[in-house]
N, C-alpha and C positions, 0 to 999 in steps of 0.2 A: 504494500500500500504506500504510496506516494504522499506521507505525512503534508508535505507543500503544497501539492494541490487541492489535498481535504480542508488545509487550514483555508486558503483564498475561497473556497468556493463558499466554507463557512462563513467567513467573513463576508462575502459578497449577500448570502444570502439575508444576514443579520441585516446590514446595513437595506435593503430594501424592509423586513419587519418594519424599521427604526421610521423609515421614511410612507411606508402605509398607513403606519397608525390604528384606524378603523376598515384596511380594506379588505376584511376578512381571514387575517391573521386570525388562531384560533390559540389559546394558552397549550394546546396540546403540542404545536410546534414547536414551543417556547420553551416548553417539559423537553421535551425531544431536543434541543439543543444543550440545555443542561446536561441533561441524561450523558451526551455524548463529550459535555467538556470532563464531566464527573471521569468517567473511561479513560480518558485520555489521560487524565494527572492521573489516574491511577498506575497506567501502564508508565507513564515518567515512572513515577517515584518506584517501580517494583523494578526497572531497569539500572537507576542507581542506584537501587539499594543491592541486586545483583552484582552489579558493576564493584560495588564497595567490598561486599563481600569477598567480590574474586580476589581484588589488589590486598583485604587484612590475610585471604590466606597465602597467597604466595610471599606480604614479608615474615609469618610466622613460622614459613620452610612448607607449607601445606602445599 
């Protein structure tokens, strides 16, 4: 998955929400883009926390 493109497309789509207003945005959208920010710092943070883990075991000889 092409992390760049999901982000621009996210963005792009936000910024029309922001600019509709009342044009039939519905909160379930809105849910639905949370949903998907929630995911994503998730998948961040279990990467670096991955990532940390590799680098404490290789300086403790692991």
């Amino acid at each position: 998955m092409d992390i760049r493109a999901l982000t621009l497309l996210l963005q792009d789509r936000w910024q029309q929400l922001k600019s509709a207003r009342d044009a039939g945005q519905s909160s379930t959208e809105v849910a639905v883009f949370a949903a998907v920010l929630i995911v994503v710092a998730g998948g961040i943070a279990l990467a670096i926390k991955t990532k940390v883990a590799e680098k404490i075991g290789i300086i403790n000889g692991g």
